[in-house]
C-alpha positions, 0 to 999 in steps of 0.5 A: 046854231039854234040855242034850243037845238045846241042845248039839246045836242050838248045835254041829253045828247052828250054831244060834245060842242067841239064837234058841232061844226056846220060841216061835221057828219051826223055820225060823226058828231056821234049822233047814230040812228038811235040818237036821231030818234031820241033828237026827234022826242027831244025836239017835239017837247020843244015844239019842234015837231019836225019828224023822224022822216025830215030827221033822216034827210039830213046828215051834217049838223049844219044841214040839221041846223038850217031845217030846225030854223026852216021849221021855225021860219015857216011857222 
């Protein structure tokens, strides 16, 4: 998993890391709607400006994993 996105989910986020497994819902790693918007604030203090649209398309950890690094990739 992506440091930056691991550091983020586990501290402002609280999430915690037992729950962020590839396979793991979103939901279910207790990441609802409001935690997604304040993930997408998060993320773009980081440089990561992926957007609450892109933010929305995915609903495992593993699947916000992969477009965090498809974001770095195609940088």
């Amino acid at each position: 998993m992506n440091q930056t996105l691991k550091t983020i989910l586990t501290g402002p986020l609280q999430v915690d890391e037992e729950l962020l497994r590839p396979e793991a819902s979103l939901e279910g790693a207790g990441l609802d709607s409001l935690a997604m918007a304040e993930l997408d604030l998060l993320l773009t203090e980081q440089g990561f400006a992926l957007g609450e649209d892109r933010l929305a398309s995915v609903t495992t950890v593993g699947a916000l994993d992969r477009l965090v690094d498809e974001h770095l990739a195609g940088r």
